[in-house]
C-alpha positions in Angstrom: 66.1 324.8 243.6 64.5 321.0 243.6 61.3 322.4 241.2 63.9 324.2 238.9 65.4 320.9 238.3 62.7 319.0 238.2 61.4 321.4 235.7 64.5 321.6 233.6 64.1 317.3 233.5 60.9 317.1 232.5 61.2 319.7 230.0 64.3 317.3 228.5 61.7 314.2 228.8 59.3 316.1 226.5 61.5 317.6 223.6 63.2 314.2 223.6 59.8 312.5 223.3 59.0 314.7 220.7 62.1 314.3 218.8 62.1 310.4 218.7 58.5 310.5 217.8 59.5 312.4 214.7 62.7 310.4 214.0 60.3 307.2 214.4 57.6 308.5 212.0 60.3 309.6 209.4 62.1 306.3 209.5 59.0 304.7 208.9 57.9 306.4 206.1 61.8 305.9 204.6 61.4 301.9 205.3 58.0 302.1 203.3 59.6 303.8 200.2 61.7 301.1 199.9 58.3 299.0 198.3 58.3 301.6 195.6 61.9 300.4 193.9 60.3 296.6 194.6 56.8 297.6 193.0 59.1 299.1 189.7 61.6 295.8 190.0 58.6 293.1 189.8 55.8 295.0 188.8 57.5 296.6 185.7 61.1 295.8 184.8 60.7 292.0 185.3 57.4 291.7 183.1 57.5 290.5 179.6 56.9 292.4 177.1 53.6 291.1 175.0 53.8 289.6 171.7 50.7 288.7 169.8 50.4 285.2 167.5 48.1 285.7 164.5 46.7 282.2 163.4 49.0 280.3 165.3 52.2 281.5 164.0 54.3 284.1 165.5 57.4 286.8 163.8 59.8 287.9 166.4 61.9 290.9 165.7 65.1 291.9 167.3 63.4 295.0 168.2 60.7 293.0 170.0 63.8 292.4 172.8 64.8 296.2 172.8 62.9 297.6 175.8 62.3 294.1 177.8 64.5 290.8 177.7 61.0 288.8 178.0 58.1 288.1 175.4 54.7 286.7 176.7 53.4 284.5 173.6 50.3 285.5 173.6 47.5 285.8 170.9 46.0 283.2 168.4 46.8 279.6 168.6 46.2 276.6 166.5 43.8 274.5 168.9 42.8 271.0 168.5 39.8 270.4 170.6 39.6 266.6 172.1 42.9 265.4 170.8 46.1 264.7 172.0 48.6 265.4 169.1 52.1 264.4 168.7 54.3 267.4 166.8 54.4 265.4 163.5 50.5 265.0 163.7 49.8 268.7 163.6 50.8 269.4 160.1 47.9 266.7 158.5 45.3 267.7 161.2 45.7 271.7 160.7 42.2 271.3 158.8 40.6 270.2 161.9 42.1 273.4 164.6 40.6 276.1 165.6 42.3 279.3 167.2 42.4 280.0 170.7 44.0 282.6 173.0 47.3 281.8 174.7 46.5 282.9 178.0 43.0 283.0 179.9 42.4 278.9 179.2 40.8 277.6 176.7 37.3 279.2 175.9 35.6 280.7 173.1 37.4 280.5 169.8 37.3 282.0 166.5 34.0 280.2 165.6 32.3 281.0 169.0 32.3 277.3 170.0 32.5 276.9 173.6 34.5 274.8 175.9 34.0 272.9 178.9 37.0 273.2 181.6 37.4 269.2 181.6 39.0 267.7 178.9 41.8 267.4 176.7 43.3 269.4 174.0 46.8 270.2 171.9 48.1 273.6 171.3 50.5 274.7 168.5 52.4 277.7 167.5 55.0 278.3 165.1 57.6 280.9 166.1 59.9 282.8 163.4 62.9 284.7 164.3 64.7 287.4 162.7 67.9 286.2 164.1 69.2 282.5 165.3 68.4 281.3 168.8 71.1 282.0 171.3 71.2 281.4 174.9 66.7 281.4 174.3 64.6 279.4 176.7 61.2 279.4 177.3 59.3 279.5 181.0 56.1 277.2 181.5 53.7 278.3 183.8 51.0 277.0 185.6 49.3 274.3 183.4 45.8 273.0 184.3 46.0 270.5 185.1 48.2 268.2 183.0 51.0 269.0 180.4 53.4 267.7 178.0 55.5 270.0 176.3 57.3 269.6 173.1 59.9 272.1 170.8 59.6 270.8 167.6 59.2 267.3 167.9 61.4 266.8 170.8 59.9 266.7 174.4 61.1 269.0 176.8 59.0 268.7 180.0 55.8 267.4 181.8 53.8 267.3 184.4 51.4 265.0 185.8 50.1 262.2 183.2 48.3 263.8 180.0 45.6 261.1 179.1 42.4 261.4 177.3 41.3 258.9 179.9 39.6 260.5 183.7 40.2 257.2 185.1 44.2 257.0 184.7 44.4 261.0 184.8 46.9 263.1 187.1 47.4 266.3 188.2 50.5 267.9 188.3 52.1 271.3 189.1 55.3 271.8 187.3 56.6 275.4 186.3 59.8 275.2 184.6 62.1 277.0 182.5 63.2 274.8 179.4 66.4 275.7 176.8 65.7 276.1 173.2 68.9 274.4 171.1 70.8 277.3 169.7 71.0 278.1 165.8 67.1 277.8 165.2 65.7 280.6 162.9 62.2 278.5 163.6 60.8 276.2 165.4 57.1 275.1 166.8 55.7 274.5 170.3 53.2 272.0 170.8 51.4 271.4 174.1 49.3 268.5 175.1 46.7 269.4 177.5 44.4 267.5 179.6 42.2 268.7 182.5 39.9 266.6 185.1 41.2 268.3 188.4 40.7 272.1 187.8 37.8 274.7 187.3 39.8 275.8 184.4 41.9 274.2 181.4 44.6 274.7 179.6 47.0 278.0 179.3 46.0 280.4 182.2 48.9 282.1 181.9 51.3 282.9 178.6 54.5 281.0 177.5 57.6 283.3 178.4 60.4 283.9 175.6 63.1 285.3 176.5 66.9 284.9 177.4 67.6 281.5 179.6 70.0 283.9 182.2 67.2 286.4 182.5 64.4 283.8 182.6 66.6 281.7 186.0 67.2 285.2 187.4 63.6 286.4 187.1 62.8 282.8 188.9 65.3 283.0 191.5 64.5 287.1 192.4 60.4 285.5 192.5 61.3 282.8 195.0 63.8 285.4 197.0 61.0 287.9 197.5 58.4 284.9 198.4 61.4 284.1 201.1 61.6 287.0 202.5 57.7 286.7 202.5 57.3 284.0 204.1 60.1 285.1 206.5 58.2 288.0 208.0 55.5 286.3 208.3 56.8 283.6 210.0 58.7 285.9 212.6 55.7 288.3 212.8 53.7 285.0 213.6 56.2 284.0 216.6 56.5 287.6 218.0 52.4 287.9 217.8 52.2 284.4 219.7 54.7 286.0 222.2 52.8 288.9 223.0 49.5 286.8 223.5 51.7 284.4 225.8 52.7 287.5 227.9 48.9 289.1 227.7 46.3 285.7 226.9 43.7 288.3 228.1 44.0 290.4 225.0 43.0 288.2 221.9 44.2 290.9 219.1 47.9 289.2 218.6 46.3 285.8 218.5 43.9 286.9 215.8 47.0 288.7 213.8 49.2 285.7 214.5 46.3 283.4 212.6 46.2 285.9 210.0 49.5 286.0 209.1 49.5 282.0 209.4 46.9 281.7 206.4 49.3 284.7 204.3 51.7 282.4 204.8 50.1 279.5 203.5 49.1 281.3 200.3 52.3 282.9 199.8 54.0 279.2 199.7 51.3 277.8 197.5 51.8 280.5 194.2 53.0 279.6 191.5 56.5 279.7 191.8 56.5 278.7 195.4 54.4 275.0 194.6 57.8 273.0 194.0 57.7 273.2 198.2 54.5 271.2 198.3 54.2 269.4 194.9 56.9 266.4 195.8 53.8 265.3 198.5 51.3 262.8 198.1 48.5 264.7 196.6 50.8 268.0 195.8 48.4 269.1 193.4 44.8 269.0 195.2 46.9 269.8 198.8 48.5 273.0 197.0 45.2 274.2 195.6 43.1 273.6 198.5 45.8 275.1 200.7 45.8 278.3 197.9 42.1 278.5 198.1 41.6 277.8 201.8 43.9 280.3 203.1 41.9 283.0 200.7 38.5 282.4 201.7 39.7 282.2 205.6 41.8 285.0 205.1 38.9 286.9 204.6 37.0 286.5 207.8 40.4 286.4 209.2 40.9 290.0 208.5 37.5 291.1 209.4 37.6 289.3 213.1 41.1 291.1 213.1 39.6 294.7 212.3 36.7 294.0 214.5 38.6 293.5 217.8 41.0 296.4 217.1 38.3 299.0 217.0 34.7 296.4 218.0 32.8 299.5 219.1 32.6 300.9 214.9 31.8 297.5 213.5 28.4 296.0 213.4 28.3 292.8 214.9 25.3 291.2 212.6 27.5 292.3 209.2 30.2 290.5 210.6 28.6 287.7 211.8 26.7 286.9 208.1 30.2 287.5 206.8 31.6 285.0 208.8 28.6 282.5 208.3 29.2 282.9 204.5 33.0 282.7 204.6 32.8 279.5 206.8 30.7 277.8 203.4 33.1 278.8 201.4 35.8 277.3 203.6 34.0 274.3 203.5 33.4 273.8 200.6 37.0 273.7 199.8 38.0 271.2 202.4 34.5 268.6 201.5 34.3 268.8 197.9 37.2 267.9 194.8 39.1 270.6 193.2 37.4 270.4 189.6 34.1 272.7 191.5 36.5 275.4 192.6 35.8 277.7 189.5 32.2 279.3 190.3 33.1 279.4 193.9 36.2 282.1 193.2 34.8 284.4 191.1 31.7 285.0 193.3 33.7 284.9 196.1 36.0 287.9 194.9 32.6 290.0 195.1 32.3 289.5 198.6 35.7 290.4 199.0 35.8 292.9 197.8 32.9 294.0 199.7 34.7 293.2 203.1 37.7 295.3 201.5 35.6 298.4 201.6 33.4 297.7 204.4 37.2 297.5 206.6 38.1 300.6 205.1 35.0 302.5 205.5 34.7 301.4 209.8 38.7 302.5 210.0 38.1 305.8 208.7 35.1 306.2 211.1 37.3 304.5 213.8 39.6 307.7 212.6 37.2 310.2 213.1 36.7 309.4 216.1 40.1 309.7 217.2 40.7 306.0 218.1 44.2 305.4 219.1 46.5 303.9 215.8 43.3 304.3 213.8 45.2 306.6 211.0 48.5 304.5 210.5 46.2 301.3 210.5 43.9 303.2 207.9 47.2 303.8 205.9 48.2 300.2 205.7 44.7 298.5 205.4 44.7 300.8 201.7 48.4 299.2 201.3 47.1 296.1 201.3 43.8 295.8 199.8 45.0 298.0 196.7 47.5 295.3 196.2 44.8 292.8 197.0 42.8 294.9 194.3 45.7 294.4 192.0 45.7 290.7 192.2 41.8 290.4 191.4 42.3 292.2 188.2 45.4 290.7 187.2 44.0 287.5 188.1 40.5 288.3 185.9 43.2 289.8 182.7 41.5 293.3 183.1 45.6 294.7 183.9 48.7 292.8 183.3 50.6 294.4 186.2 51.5 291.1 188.1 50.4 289.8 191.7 51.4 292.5 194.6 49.4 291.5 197.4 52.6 289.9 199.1 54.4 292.9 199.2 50.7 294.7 200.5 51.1 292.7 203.5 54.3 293.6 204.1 53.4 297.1 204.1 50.3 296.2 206.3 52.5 294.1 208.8 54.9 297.1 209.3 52.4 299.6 210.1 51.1 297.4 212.3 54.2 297.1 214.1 53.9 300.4 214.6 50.8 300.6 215.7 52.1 297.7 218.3 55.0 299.4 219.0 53.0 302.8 220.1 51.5 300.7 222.5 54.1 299.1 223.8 55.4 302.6 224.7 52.8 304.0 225.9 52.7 300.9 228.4 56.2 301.8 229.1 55.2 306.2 229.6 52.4 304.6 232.0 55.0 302.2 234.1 57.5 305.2 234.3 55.0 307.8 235.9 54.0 304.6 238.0 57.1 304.4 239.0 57.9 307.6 239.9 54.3 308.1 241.7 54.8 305.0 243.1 58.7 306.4 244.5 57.3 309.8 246.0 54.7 307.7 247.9 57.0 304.8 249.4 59.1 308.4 250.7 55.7 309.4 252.2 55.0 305.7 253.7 58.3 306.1 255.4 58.2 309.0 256.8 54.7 308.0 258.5 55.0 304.6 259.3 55.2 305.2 262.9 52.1 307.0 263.0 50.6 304.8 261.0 50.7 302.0 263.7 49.6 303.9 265.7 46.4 304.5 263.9 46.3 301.3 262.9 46.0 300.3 266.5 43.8 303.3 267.6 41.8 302.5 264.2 41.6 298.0 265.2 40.2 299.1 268.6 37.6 301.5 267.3 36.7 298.8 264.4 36.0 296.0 267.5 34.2 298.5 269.3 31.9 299.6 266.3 31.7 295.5 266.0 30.6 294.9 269.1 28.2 297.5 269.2 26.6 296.3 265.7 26.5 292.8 266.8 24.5 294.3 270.1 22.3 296.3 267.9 21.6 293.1 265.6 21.1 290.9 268.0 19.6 292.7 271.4 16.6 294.5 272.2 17.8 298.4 272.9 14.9 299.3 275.4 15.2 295.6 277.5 18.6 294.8 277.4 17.3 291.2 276.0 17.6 289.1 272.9 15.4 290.2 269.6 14.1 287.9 267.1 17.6 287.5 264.9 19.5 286.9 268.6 17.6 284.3 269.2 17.8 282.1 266.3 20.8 280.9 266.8 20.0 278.9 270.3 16.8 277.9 268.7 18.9 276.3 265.6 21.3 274.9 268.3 18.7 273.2 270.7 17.1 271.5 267.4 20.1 270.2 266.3 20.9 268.9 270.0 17.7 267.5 270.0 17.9 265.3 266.9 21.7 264.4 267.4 21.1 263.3 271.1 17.0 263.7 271.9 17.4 266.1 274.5 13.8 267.6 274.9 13.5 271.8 274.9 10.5 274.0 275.3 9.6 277.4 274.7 7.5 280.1 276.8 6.0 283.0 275.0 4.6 285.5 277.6 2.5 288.6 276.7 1.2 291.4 279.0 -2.1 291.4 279.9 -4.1 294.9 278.5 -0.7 296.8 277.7 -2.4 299.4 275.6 -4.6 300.3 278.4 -0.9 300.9 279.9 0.3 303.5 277.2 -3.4 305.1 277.2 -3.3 305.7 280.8 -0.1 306.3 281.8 1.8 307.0 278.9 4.4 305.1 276.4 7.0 306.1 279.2 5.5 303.9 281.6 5.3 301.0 279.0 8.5 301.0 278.8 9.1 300.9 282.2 6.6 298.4 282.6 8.4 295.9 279.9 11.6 296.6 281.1 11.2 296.1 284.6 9.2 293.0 283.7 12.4 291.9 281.8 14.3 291.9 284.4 11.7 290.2 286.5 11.8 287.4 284.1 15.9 287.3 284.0 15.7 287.1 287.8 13.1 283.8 287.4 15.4 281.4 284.8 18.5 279.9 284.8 21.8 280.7 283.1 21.3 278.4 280.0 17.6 279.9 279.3 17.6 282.6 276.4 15.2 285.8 277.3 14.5 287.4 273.8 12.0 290.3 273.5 9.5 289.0 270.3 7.1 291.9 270.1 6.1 294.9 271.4 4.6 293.2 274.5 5.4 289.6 274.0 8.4 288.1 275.4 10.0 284.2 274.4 11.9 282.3 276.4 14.1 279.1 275.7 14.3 276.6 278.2 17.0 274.4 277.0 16.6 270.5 278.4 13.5 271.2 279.4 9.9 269.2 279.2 6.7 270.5 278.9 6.1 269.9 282.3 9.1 271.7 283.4 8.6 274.7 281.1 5.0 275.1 282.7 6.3 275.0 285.9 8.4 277.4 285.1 5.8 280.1 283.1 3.7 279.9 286.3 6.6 281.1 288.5 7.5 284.2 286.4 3.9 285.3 286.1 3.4 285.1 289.8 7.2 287.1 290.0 5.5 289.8 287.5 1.7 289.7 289.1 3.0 289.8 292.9 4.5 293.6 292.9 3.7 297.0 291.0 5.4 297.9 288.1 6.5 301.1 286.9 7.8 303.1 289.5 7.1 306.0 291.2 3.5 305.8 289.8 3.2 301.8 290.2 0.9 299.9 288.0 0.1 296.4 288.6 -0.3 293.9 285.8 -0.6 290.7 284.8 1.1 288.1 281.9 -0.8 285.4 279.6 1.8 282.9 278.3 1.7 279.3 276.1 3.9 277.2 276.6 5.3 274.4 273.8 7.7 271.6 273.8 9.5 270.5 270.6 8.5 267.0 268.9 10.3 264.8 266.0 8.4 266.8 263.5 8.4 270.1 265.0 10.5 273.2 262.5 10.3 276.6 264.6 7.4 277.8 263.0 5.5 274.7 264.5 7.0 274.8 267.7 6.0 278.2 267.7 2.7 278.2 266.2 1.7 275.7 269.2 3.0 278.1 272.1 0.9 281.0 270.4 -2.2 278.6 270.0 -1.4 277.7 273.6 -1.5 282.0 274.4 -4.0 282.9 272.8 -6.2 279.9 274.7 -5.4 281.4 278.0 -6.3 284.8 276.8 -10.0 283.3 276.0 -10.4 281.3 279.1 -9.8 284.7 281.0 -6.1 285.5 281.0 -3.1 286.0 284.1 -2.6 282.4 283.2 -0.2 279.6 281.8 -1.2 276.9 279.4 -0.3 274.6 277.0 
């Protein structure tokens, strides 16, 4: 009856596992459909429709405002190269312009003369309406790097200090939407541009036309998505910090969280985000270094971030040049002015764009292979960099879409999240079975716990006794019941360090059987060790408590004689050889031998080996002079 039940429950785990899985997945996919009504609102409704100027003058139709509410002023303008004219000026220098796009900064014009990006010049159009102005204002964009802006002869805004002068020249951000007086059939714009701060001059982007509600709306639905931006960010920021504060040992949210960190810094430094940094010292150079910075470190950024997600399918030497490269870049923006930035963006859009599809191509082998998140993090990576892609080529004038990439990383955040998320519960499947595993043992643990003391008990006793017996078999001899080598050393350590803490003299006696293979050759190894034992206990019957008996060789013998001088330990060597020499040995059969020893005492110079070295000189000397003797 239990397994029924337990059946039934884990059959209800698994369909409901199943069915939040797919009410998960489904919900996700509903939350990214949303972007598609956002990618429509800002991508298409809001942008201008485009209106081309032929020879700096401009017709406007009512039917131009049919379809869109917005004109981009693009096409011809009059240009007057290295001047600074007022409006009234333009009509008597008209001889002296040239034509020049209205978008894309000043470059080649009609004539194919070209233009450096620093210095100065005056635009002009002349705009004709069908119908009277009403409710009509125009929206300035981002000037480079200097501006004054006139409607007919009247000035209507600025920003930073126009001068024909580098030394009293100032940069200045200052997008703004400016009224045109109502009841004007005509009227002229005339620009005065200077540039000594920028890699490019003059009108990057076109003059907007269009109604002054539409225009604010279109600014204020801009700085609400950037908001929101920035919003998500921030919070995806805190929550990635979180995670690495609960788990420092995995680096992945860290990386994310300085990801995000750098989107966030180029999402508040577009274009109409800058009025949050321009009112600081410096707004102009701090907003495009920030802009630039957080692109070129927002590259290696999402590598790093790729590459610690899935390390196994990226190659550490590409990454590592990457990084090395990026790193100049990012350098480069911090050490050197803002008027170099130019060359450094377009080439490094190539190697962007090369890091773009190198990510793509190691997630969809990281796929393959079946890595864990590998196909939702696949899905957003191609969110984002298409919308990255988008930017490029809006930013280079091959589309006119507008920039998307903020709304990419949205996407890319959220599948993230899930990614994240899948983790998270798949922490939480692993704690649950823990837990239960862990539930059914504790039952187990209780109901042995007496037994287990017990065997805990029987097992302490048997691990002491397996001890004991290891220590015997390190330290003693097996066949004489005596030290060995490794026994002994630590009563040899001990006397030296007694001897040089309080000079108390100790020798040693090394004894070896005289003609012990004759022994085994006659009698047999079974004698020998008869022999040696009964001679160790000979020997144990001759010395004191404190002296150490420790078996060195196969026939040799050492003894310490603690507190002991030479003369004593002599003294002593002769008595055990006459104990050994006065009886047979080996009973029943009975063979009578006789022991060689040498005998040493330590000195202030003396290490074991010496001390040793001499009480083996000293044997071997009574061996030569005959042997069944002691000497020193």
């Amino acid at each position: 009856m239990l397994k029924i039940k337990e059946n039934i429950t884990a059959q209800s785990k698994y369909h409901m596992a199943i069915w939040s899985k797919g009410l998960s997945i489904a919900l996700f996919f509903m939350t990214m459909l949303i972007f598609l009504p956002l990618i429509y609102h800002f991508g298409v409704a809001l942008q201008p429709a485009i209106k081309q100027a032929d020879a700096g003058q401009i017709t406007i139709q009512s039917s131009d405002f049919s379809q869109r509410k917005t004109l981009a002023l693009a096409g011809d303008w009059s240009f007057f190269w290295q001047q600074l004219l007022e409006p009234e000026q333009i009509l008597m220098s008209m001889p002296q312009s040239t034509l020049m796009k209205g978008s894309g900064g000043w470059q080649k014009d009609q004539y194919d003369t070209d233009y450096t990006a620093i210095g100065f010049a005056t635009y002009h159009l002349n705009v004709v309406l069908q119908q009277s102005t009403r409710n009509f204002a125009v929206r300035i964009p981002q000037i480079e790097s200097a501006y004054r802006f006139y409607i007919d002869a009247e000035f209507m805004a600025s920003g930073g200090v126009v001068t024909d002068s580098e030394s009293v020249a100032s940069p200045g951000y200052n997008t703004t939407i400016v009224r045109i007086p109502d009841g004007l059939k005509t009227f002229s714009i005339t620009i005065q541009v200077s540039n000594y701060h920028s890699g490019w001059g003059g009108l990057w982007a076109p003059i907007i036309l269009g109604d002054a509600d539409f225009l604010h709306t279109l600014q204020r639905d801009q700085v609400a998505l950037s908001m929101f931006i920035l919003g998500a960010l921030l919070i995806t920021v805190i929550h990635s910090l979180i995670q690495f504060f609960l788990r420092p040992t995995d680096k992945i949210p860290l990386v994310f969280a300085c990801l995000c960190l750098l989107l966030f810094l180029r999402e508040l430094t577009i274009e109409h985000m800058s009025f949050a940094l321009s009112t600081f010292a410096g707004g102009f150079v701090l907003i495009t270094k920030l802009n630039f910075f957080s692109f070129y470190a927002g590259i290696p950024a999402a590598l790093y971030f790729f590459q610690s997600c899935y390390p196994r399918e990226f190659h550490q030497k590409f990454c590592s040049m990457v990084y090395t490269v990026c790193v100049v870049f990012a350098a480069f923006i911090l050490l050197f002015p803002t008027r170099y930035f130019g060359v450094s963006v377009t080439i490094f859009q190539v190697v962007a764009l090369i890091v773009m599809l190198y990510i793509l191509q190691r997630i969809w082998v990281a796929m393959s292979k079946k890595q864990r998140g590998a196909g939702v993090m696949l899905f957003g990576s191609l969110i984002a960099f298409a919308f990255a892609l988008n930017d490029l080529l809006n930013m280079n004038s091959v589309i006119t879409t507008g920039r998307f990439f903020s709304l990419g990383v949205v996407g890319f955040i959220m599948c993230q999240s899930f990614v994240t998320n899948t983790r998270f519960n798949n922490f939480i499947n692993k704690n649950a079975t823990l837990t239960e595993t862990l539930k059914e043992r504790n039952a187990d643990l209780e109901l042995m716990s007496e037994l287990l003391e017990t065997k805990v008990e029987q097992r302490t006793r048997q691990l002491k006794l397996a001890n004991k017996e290891l220590k015997a078999l390190a330290n003693n001899d097996p066949l004489t019941n005596t030290y060995n080598r490794h026994g002994l050393q630590q009563y040899v350590q001990a006397a030296f360090e007694r001897y040089r803490r309080s000079q108390e003299p100790f020798s040693i006696v090394l004894i070896d059987y005289d003609h012990f293979k004759d022994i085994n050759d006659n009698y047999g190894h079974d004698v020998g060790d008869i022999v040696l034992l009964t001679g160790a206990d000979l020997i144990k019957s001759g010395i004191r408590e404190q002296d150490k008996l420790a078996r060195w060789g196969g026939e040799e013998f050492l003894i310490l004689l603690p507190d002991t001088t030479l003369d004593g330990a002599l003294a002593i060597g002769q008595k055990l050889r006459e104990i050994i020499n006065a009886q047979p040995i080996g009973q029943p059969i009975g063979v009578t031998v006789s022991v060689t020893g040498g005998v040493a005492q330590a000195n202030q110079s003396d290490n074991f080996v010496t001390l040793f070295k001499r009480a083996d000189d000293a044997l071997y000397k009574g061996k030569q002079e005959g042997r069944n003797r002691i000497c020193s």
